[in-house]
Backbone as JSON Lines, residues from 0, in Angstrom:
{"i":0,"aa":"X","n":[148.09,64.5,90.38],"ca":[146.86,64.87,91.03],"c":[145.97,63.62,91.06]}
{"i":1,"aa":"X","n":[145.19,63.19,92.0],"ca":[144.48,62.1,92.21],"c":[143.43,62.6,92.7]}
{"i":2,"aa":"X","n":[142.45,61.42,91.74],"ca":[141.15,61.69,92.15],"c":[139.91,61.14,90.94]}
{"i":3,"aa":"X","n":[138.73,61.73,90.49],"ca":[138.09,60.92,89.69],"c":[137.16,61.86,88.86]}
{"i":4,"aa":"X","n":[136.28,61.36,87.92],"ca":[135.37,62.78,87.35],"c":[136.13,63.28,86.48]}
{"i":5,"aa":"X","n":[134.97,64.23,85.57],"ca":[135.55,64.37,84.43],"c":[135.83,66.25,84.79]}
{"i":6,"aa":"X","n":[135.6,66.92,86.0],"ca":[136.37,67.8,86.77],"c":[137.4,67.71,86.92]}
{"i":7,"aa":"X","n":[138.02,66.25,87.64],"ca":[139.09,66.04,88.03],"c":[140.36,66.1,86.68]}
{"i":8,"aa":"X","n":[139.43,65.41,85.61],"ca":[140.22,64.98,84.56],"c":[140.17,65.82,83.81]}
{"i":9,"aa":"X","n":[140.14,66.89,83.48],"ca":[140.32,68.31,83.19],"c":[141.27,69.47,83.68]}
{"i":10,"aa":"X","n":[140.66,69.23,85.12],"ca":[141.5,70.08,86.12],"c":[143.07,69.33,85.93]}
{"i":11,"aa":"X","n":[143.24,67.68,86.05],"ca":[144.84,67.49,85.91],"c":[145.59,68.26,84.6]}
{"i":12,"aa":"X","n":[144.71,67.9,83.48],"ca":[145.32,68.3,82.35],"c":[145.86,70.03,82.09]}
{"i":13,"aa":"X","n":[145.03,70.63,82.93],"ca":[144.59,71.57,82.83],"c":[146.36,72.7,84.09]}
{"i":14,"aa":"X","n":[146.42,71.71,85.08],"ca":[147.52,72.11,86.23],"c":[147.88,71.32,86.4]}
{"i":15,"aa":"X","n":[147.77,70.17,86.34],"ca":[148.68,68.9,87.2],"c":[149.96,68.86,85.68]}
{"i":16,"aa":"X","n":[149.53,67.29,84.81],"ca":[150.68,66.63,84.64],"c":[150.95,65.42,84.45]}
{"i":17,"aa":"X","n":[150.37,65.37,85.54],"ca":[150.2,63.36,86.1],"c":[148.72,63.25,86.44]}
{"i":18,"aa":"X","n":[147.9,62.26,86.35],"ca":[147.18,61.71,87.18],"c":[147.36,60.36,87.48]}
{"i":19,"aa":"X","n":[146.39,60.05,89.17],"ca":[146.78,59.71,90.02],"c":[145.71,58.49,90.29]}
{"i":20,"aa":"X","n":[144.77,57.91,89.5],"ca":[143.54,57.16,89.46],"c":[143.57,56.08,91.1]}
{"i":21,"aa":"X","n":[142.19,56.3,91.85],"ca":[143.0,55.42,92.85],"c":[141.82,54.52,92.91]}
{"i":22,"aa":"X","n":[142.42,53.24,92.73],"ca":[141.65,52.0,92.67],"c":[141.54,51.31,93.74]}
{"i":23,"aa":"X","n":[140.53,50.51,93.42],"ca":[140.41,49.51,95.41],"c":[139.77,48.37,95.3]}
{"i":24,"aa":"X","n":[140.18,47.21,94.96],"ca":[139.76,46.08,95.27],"c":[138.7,45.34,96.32]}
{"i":25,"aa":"X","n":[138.72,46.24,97.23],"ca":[137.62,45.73,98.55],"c":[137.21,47.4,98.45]}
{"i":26,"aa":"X","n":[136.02,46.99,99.23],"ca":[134.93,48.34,99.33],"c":[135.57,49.21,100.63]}
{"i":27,"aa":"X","n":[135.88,50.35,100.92],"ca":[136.11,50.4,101.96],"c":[135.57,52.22,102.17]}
{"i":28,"aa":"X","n":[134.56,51.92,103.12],"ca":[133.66,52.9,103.29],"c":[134.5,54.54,103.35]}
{"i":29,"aa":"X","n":[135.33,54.93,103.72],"ca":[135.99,56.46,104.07],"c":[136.22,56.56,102.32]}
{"i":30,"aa":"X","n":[136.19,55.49,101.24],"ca":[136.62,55.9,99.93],"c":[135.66,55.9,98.65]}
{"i":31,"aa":"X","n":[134.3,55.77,99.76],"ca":[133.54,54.81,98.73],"c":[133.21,56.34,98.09]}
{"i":32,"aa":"X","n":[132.67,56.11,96.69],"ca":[132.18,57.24,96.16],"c":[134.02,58.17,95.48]}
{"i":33,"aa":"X","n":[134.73,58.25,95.84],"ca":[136.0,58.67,95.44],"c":[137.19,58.01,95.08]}
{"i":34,"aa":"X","n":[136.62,56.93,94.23],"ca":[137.58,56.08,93.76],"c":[137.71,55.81,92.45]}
{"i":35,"aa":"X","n":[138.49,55.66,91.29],"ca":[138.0,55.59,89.91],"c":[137.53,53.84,89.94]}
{"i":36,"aa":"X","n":[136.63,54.14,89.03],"ca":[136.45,52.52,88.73],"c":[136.9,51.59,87.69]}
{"i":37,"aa":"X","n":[137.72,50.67,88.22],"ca":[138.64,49.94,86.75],"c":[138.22,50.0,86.0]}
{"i":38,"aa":"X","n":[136.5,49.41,85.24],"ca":[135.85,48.85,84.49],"c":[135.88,50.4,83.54]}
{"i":39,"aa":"X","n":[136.02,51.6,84.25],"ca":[135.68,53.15,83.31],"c":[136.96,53.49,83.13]}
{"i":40,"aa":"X","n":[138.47,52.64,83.67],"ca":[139.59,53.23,83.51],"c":[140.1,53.92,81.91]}
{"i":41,"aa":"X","n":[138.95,53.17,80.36],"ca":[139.71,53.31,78.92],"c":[138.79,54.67,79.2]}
{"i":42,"aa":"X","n":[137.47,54.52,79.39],"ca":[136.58,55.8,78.97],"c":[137.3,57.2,79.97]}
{"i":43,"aa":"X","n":[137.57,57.03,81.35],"ca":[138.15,58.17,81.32],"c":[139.68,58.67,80.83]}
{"i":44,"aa":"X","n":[140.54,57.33,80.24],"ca":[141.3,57.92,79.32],"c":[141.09,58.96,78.16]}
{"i":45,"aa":"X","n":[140.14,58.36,77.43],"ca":[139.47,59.06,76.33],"c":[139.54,60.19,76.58]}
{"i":46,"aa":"X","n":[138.43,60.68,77.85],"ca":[138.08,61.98,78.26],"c":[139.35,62.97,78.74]}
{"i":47,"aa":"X","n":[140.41,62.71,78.89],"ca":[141.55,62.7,79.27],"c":[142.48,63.33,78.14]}
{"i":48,"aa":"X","n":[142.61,62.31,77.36],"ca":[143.28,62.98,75.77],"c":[142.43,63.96,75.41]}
{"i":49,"aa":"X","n":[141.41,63.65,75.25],"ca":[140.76,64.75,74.51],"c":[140.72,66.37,75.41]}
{"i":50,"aa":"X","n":[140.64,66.2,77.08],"ca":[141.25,67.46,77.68],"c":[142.33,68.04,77.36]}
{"i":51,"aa":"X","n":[143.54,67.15,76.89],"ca":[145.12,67.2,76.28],"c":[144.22,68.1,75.16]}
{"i":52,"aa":"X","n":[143.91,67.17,73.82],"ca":[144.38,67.79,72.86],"c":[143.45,69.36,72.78]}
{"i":53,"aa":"X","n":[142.14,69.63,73.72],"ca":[141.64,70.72,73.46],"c":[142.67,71.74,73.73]}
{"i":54,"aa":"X","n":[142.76,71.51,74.94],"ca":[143.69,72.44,75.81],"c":[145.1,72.54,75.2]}
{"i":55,"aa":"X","n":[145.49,72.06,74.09],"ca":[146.89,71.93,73.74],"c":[148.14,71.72,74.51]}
{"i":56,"aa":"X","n":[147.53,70.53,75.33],"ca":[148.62,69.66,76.22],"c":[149.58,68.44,75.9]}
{"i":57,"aa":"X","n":[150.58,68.47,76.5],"ca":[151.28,67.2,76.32],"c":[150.71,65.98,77.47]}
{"i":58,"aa":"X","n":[151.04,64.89,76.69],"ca":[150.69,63.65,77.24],"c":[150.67,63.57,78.72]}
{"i":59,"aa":"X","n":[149.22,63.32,79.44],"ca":[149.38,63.21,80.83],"c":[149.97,61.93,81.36]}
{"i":60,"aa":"X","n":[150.74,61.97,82.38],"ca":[151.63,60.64,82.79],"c":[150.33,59.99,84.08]}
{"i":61,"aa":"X","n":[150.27,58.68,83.57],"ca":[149.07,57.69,84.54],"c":[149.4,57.29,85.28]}
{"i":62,"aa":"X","n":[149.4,57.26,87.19],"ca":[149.97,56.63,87.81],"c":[148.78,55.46,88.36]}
{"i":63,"aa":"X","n":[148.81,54.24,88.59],"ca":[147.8,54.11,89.18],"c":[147.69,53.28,90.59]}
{"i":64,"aa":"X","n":[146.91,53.34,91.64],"ca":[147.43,53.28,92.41],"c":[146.14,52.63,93.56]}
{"i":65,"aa":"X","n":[146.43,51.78,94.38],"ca":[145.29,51.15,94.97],"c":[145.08,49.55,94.48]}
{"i":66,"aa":"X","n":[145.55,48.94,93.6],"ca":[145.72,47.52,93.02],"c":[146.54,46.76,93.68]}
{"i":67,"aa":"X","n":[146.2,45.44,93.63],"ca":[146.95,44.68,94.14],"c":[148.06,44.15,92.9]}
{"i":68,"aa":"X","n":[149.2,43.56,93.35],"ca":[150.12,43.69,91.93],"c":[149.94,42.29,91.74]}
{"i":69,"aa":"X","n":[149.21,42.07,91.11],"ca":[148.59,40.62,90.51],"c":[148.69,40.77,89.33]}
{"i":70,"aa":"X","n":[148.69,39.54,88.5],"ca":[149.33,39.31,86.8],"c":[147.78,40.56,86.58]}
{"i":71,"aa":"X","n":[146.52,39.92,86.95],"ca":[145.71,40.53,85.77],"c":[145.06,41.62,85.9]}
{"i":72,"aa":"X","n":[145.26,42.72,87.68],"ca":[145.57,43.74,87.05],"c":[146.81,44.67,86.79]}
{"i":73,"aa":"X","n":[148.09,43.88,86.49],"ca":[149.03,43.99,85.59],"c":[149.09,44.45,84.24]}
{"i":74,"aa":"X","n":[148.03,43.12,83.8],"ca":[147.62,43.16,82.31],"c":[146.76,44.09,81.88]}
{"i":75,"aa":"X","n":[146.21,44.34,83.3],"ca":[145.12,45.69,82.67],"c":[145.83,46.52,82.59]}
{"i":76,"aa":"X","n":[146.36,47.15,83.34],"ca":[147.15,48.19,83.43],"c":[148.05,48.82,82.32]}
{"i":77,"aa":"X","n":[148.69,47.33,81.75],"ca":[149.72,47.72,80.55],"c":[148.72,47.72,79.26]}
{"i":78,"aa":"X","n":[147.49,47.11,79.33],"ca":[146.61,46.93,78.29],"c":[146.36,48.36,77.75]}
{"i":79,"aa":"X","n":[146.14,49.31,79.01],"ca":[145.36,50.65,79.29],"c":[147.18,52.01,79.14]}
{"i":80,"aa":"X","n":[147.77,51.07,79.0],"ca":[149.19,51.51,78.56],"c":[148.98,52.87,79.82]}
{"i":81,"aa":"X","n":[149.03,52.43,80.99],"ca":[149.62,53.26,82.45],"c":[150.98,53.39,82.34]}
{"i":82,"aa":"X","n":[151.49,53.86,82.35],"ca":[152.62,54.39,83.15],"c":[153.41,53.97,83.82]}
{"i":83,"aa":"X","n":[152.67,53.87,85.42],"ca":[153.03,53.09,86.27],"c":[152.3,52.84,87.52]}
{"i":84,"aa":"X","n":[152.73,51.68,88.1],"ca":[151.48,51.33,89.43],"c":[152.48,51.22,90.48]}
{"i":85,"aa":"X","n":[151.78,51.99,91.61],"ca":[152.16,52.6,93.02],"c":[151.69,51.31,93.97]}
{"i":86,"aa":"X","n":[152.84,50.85,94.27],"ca":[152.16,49.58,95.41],"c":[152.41,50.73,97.02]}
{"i":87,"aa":"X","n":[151.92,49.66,97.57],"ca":[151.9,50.73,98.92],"c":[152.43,49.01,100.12]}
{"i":88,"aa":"X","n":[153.07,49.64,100.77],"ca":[153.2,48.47,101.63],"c":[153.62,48.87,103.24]}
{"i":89,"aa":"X","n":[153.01,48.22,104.1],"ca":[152.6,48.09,105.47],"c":[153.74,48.73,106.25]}
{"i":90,"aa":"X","n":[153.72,49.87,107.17],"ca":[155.0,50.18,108.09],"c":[155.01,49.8,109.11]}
{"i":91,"aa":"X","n":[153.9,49.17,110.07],"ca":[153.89,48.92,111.32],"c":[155.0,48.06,111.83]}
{"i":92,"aa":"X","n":[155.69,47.01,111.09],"ca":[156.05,45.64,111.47],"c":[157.11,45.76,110.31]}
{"i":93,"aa":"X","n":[158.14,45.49,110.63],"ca":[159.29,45.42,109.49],"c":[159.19,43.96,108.97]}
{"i":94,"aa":"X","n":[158.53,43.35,109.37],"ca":[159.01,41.97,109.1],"c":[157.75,41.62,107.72]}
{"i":95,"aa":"X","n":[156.41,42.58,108.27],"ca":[155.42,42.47,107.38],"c":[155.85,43.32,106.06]}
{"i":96,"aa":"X","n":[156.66,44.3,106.04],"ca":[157.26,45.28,105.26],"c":[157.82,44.03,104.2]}
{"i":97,"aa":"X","n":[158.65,43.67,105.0],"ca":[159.78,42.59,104.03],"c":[159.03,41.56,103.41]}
{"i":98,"aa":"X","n":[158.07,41.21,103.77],"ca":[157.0,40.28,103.48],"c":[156.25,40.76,102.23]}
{"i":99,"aa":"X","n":[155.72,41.86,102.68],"ca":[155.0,42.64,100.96],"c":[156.34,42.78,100.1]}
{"i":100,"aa":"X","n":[157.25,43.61,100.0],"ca":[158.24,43.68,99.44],"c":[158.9,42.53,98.68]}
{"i":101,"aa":"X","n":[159.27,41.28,99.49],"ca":[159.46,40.12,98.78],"c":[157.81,39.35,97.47]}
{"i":102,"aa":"X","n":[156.82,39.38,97.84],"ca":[155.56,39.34,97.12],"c":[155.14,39.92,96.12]}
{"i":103,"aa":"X","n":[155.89,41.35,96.25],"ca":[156.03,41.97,95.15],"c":[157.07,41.99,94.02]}
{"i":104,"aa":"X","n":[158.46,41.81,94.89],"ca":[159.1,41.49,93.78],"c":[159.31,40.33,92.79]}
{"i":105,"aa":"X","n":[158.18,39.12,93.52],"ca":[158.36,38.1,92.77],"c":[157.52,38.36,91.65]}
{"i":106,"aa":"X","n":[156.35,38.53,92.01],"ca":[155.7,39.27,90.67],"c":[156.1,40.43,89.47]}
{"i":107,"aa":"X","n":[156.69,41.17,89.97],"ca":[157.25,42.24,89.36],"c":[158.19,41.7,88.44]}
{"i":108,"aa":"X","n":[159.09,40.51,89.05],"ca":[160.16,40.07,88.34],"c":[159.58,39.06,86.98]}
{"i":109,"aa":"X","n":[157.85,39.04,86.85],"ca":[157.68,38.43,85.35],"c":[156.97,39.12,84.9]}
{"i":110,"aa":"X","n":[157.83,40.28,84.31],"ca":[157.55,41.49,83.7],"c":[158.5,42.14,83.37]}
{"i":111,"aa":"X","n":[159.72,41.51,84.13],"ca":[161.68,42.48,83.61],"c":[161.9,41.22,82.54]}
Protein backbone atom coordinates (compact mmCIF):
# COMPACT_ATOMS: atom_id res chain seq x y z
CA UNK A 1 0.00 0.00 0.00
CA UNK A 2 1.51 3.43 -0.82
CA UNK A 3 1.12 6.52 0.41
CA UNK A 4 1.98 8.80 3.58
CA UNK A 5 0.50 9.90 7.19
CA UNK A 6 0.16 8.33 10.11
CA UNK A 7 -3.59 7.08 8.58
CA UNK A 8 -1.81 5.64 5.97
CA UNK A 9 0.67 3.99 8.34
CA UNK A 10 -1.82 2.35 10.35
CA UNK A 11 -4.20 1.52 7.75
CA UNK A 12 -1.00 -0.60 5.98
CA UNK A 13 -0.33 -2.35 9.15
CA UNK A 14 -3.63 -2.70 9.84
CA UNK A 15 -4.64 -4.51 5.82
CA UNK A 16 -1.82 -4.14 3.71
CA UNK A 17 1.62 -5.87 4.62
CA UNK A 18 3.93 -3.88 2.69
CA UNK A 19 4.31 -0.30 2.48
CA UNK A 20 5.00 1.58 -0.39
CA UNK A 21 6.74 5.20 0.73
CA UNK A 22 6.96 7.26 -2.51
CA UNK A 23 9.79 9.61 -2.69
CA UNK A 24 10.76 12.38 -5.26
CA UNK A 25 13.75 14.11 -5.76
CA UNK A 26 12.37 17.10 -7.92
CA UNK A 27 9.11 18.81 -6.91
CA UNK A 28 6.58 17.80 -9.18
CA UNK A 29 3.26 19.49 -8.77
CA UNK A 30 0.32 16.40 -9.47
CA UNK A 31 2.47 14.84 -6.19
CA UNK A 32 3.16 17.62 -4.20
CA UNK A 33 1.57 17.23 -0.78
CA UNK A 34 1.44 13.11 -1.27
CA UNK A 35 4.76 12.13 -1.04
CA UNK A 36 6.68 10.81 2.08
CA UNK A 37 9.51 12.92 2.95
CA UNK A 38 13.07 11.29 3.21
CA UNK A 39 14.21 13.50 6.02
CA UNK A 40 10.72 11.81 8.22
CA UNK A 41 11.50 8.35 6.54
CA UNK A 42 13.11 6.89 10.58
CA UNK A 43 10.10 8.82 12.38
CA UNK A 44 7.49 7.28 10.29
CA UNK A 45 9.18 3.98 10.77
CA UNK A 46 8.80 4.35 14.43
CA UNK A 47 5.14 5.12 13.99
CA UNK A 48 4.94 2.07 11.93
CA UNK A 49 6.36 -0.58 14.43
CA UNK A 50 4.63 0.68 16.98
CA UNK A 51 1.15 0.21 14.66
CA UNK A 52 2.81 -3.54 14.33
CA UNK A 53 3.34 -4.09 17.80
CA UNK A 54 -0.17 -2.50 19.08
CA UNK A 55 -2.08 -4.24 16.63
CA UNK A 56 -0.12 -7.52 17.09
CA UNK A 57 1.43 -7.54 13.65
CA UNK A 58 4.25 -9.03 11.91
CA UNK A 59 6.99 -6.99 10.43
CA UNK A 60 5.78 -4.63 7.64
CA UNK A 61 7.92 -5.17 4.39
CA UNK A 62 9.34 -1.35 3.08
CA UNK A 63 9.33 -0.83 -0.43
CA UNK A 64 10.59 2.38 -1.45
CA UNK A 65 10.09 3.94 -4.38
CA UNK A 66 10.59 7.33 -6.36
CA UNK A 67 14.67 7.65 -5.71
CA UNK A 68 17.12 7.87 -7.90
CA UNK A 69 19.56 4.75 -7.42
CA UNK A 70 22.48 6.78 -6.34
CA UNK A 71 25.17 5.50 -3.67
CA UNK A 72 23.58 8.00 -1.04
CA UNK A 73 20.20 7.37 -1.31
CA UNK A 74 21.31 3.78 -1.31
CA UNK A 75 22.91 4.37 1.94
CA UNK A 76 19.91 5.82 3.24
CA UNK A 77 17.86 3.36 2.41
CA UNK A 78 19.93 0.39 3.84
CA UNK A 79 20.73 2.79 6.85
CA UNK A 80 16.71 2.90 7.39
CA UNK A 81 17.11 -1.04 6.77
CA UNK A 82 14.22 -0.89 3.60
CA UNK A 83 13.66 -3.76 2.10
CA UNK A 84 13.81 -2.77 -1.15
CA UNK A 85 13.89 0.15 -3.80
CA UNK A 86 11.61 0.14 -6.92
CA UNK A 87 13.47 1.89 -9.81
CA UNK A 88 11.11 2.73 -12.53
CA UNK A 89 12.47 3.15 -16.00
CA UNK A 90 11.29 4.93 -19.27
CA UNK A 91 9.03 2.83 -22.00
CA UNK A 92 8.73 5.20 -24.74
CA UNK A 93 12.15 4.46 -26.55
CA UNK A 94 13.83 1.07 -26.11
CA UNK A 95 17.02 2.42 -26.52
CA UNK A 96 16.34 4.94 -23.48
CA UNK A 97 15.00 1.71 -21.60
CA UNK A 98 18.47 0.04 -22.17
CA UNK A 99 20.09 3.17 -21.18
CA UNK A 100 18.40 3.39 -17.59
CA UNK A 101 18.78 -0.30 -17.23
CA UNK A 102 22.51 -0.33 -18.02
CA UNK A 103 22.90 2.93 -15.23
CA UNK A 104 21.34 1.02 -13.00
CA UNK A 105 22.99 -1.95 -13.10
CA UNK A 106 26.25 -0.40 -12.77
CA UNK A 107 25.32 0.96 -9.59
CA UNK A 108 23.48 -1.84 -8.28
CA UNK A 109 26.49 -3.97 -9.05
CA UNK A 110 28.46 -2.06 -5.85
CA UNK A 111 26.26 -3.49 -3.56
CA UNK A 112 26.38 -7.54 -4.83
Amino acid sequence: MAGFGPNTLRRVVKMGGGWIPVFSTQCQDPLAGKQTRLETLGEDQKKLRSHEEELEKRKTTISAIGLLPERRYIDYLIEHEIDRMILSVPNEDPEIAEDYISRYERVIEEFI
